[in-house]
C-alpha positions as CSV (number, residue, x, y, z in Angstrom):
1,X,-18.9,-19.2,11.1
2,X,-16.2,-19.1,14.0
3,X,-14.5,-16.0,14.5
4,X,-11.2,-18.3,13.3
5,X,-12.3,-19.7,10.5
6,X,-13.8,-16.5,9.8
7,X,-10.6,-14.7,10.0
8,X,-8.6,-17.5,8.5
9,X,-11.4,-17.2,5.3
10,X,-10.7,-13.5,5.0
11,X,-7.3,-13.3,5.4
12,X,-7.0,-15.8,2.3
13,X,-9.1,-13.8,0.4
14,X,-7.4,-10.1,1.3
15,X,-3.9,-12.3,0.7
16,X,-5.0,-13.5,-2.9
17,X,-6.4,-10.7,-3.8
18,X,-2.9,-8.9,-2.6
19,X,-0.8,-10.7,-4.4
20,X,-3.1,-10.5,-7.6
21,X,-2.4,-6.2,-7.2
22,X,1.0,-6.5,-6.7
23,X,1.6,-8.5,-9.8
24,X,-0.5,-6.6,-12.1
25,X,1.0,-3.4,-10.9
26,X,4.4,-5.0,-11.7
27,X,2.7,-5.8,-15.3
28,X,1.6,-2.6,-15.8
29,X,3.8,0.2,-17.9
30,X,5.0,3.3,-16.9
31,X,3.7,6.6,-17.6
32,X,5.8,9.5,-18.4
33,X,5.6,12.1,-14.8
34,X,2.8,9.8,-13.2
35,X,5.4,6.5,-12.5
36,X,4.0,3.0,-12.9
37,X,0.4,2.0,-12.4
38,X,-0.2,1.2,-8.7
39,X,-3.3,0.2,-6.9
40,X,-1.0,-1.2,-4.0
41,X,-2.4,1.7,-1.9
42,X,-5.8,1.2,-2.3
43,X,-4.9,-2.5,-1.0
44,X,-3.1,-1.9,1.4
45,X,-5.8,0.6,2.8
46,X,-8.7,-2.1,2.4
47,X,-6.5,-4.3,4.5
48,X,-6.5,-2.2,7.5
49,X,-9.9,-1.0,7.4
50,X,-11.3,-4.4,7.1
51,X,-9.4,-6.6,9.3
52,X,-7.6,-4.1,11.6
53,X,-4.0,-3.0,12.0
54,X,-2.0,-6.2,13.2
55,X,-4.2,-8.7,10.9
56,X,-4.2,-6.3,7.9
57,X,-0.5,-5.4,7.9
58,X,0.4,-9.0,7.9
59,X,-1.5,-9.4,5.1
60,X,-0.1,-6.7,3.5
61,X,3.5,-7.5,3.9
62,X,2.5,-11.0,2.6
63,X,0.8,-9.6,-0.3
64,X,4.3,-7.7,-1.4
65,X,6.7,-10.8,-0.2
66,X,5.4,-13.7,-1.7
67,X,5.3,-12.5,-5.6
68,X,8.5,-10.8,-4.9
69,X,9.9,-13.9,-4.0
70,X,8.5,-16.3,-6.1
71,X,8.2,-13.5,-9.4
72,X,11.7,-11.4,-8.9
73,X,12.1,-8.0,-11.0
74,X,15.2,-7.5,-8.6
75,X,16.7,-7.8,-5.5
76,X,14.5,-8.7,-2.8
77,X,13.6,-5.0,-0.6
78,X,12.2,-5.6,2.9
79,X,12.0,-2.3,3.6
80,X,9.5,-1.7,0.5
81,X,7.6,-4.8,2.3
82,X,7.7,-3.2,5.9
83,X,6.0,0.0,3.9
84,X,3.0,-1.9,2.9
85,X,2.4,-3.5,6.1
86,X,2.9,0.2,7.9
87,X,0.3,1.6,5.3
88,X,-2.5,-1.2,6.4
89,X,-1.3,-0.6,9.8
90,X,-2.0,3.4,9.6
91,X,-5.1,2.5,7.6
92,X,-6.1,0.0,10.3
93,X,-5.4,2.1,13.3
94,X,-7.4,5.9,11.6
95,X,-10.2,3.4,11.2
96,X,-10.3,1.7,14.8
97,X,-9.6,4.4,16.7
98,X,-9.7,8.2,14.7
99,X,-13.1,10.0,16.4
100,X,-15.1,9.9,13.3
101,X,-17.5,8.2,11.4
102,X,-16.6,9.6,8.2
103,X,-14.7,7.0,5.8
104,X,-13.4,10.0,3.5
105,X,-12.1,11.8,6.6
106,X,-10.3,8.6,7.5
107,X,-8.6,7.5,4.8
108,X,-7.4,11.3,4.2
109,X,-5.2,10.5,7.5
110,X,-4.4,7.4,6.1
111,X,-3.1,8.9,3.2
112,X,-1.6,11.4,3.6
113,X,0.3,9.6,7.0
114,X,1.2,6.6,4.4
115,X,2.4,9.0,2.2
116,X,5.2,11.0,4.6
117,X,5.8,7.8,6.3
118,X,5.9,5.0,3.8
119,X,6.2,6.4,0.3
120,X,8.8,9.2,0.9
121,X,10.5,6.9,3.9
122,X,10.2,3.5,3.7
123,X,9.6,2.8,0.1
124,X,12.1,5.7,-1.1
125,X,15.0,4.2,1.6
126,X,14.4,1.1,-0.2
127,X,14.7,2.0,-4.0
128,X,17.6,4.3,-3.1
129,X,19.3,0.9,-1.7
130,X,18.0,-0.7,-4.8
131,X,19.4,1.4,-7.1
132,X,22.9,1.3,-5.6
133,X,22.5,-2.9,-5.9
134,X,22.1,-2.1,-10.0
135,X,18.5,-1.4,-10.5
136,X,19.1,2.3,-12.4
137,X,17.6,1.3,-15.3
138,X,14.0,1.0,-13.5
139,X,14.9,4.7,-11.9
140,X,15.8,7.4,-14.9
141,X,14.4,10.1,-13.5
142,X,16.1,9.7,-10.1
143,X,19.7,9.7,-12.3
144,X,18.6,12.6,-13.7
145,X,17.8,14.2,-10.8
146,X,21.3,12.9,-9.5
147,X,22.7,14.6,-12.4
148,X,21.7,17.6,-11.4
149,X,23.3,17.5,-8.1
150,X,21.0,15.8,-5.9
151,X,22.1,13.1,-3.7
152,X,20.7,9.8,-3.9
153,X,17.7,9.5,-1.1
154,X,16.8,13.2,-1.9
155,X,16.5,12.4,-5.5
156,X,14.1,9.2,-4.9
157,X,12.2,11.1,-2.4
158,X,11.4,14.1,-4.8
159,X,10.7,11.9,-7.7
160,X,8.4,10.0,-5.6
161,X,7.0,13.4,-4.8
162,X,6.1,14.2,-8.1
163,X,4.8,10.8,-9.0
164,X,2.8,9.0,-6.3
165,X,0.6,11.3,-5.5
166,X,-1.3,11.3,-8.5
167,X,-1.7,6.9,-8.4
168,X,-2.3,7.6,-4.1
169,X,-5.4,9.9,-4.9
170,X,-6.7,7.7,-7.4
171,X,-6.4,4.6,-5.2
172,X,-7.7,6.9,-2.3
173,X,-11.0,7.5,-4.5
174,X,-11.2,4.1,-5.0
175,X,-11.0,2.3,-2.0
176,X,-13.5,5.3,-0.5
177,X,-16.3,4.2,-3.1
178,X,-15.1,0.1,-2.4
179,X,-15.9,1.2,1.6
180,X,-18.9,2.5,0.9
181,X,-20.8,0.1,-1.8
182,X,-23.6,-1.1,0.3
183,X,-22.3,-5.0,-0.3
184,X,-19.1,-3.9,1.4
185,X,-21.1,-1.9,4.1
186,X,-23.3,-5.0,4.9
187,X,-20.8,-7.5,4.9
188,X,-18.4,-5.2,7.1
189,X,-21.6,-4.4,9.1
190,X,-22.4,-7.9,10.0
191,X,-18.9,-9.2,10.1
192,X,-17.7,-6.3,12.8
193,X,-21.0,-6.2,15.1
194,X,-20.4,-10.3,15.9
195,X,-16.6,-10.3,15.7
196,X,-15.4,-6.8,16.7
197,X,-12.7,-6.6,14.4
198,X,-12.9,-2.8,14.2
């Protein structure tokens, strides 16, 4: 297979398999302290590793526009879209260039980069603009946190403190034992060595 076609096949795949996340973590309920159900990281994560920074965090912004596009909860956020792509961009750039062969030690810099970067700055600007456009009832813990004197980023960002990282370690576990299944390695393996993708 052409490196094109190659990518072009991959890129499908990550894209579908995107989009399929992001609308079952939309499906899924909320938990009381632990936020909604969220495998959006571990995605986002995969995308990077496997395909690289710029390939991966198109593929991850596409993942998070299309279904909110063409499945709406709200207003549309680009800034919660610019997050994923930044997390498979971090993801893509720890595993292409960090000075280790260690996949745990990697995605611990992804994660915990995504984390200060996307999840407590991107993603909280963007549902701190979403809940001034109307969208309070998907945020009661922010009000109450308003309530008690906080102002409005602040507020997101601490109850995105207490929430994600409990779904971010569990997607971190995940995608670490996804990375290292032997299928995974193989295909990786062979993929990589012809096309130098990482």
């Amino acid at each position: 297979m052409s490196k094109k076609a190659y990518l072009i096949t991959l890129t499908a795949v990550l894209a579908a398999m995107g989009i399929a996340l992001n609308l079952l973590s939309s499906a899924m309920p909320r938990i009381d302290t632990f936020g909604r159900i969220s495998l959006v990281y571990a995605f986002c994560f995969l995308a990077g590793a496997l395909v690289g920074p710029w390939f991966g965090s198109g593929i991850a912004a596409l993942a998070d526009f299309l279904p909110a596009i063409l499945f709406p909860e709200g207003p549309f956020m680009p800034l919660i879209t610019l997050s994923n792509a930044v997390m498979a961009l971090i993801a893509g750039l720890m595993f292409r260039h960090l000075k280790t062969k260690s996949v745990a030690v990697k995605l611990v810099f992804t994660a915990v980069l995504s984390f200060i970067f996307c999840t407590l700055g991107l993603t909280a600007a963007g549902e701190s603009l979403l809940y001034n456009m109307g969208m309070q009832a998907y945020y009661p813990t922010t009000t109450m946190l308003i309530n008690m004197g906080l102002p409005l980023f602040l507020a997101t960002v601490v109850r995105k403190a207490m929430t994600q990282w409990f779904w971010l370690t569990l997607n971190v576990v995940l995608t670490f034992f996804i990375l290292k299944s032997p299928s995974v390695i193989r295909f990786v393996a062979s993929k990589t060595n012809k096309h130098k993708l990482t």
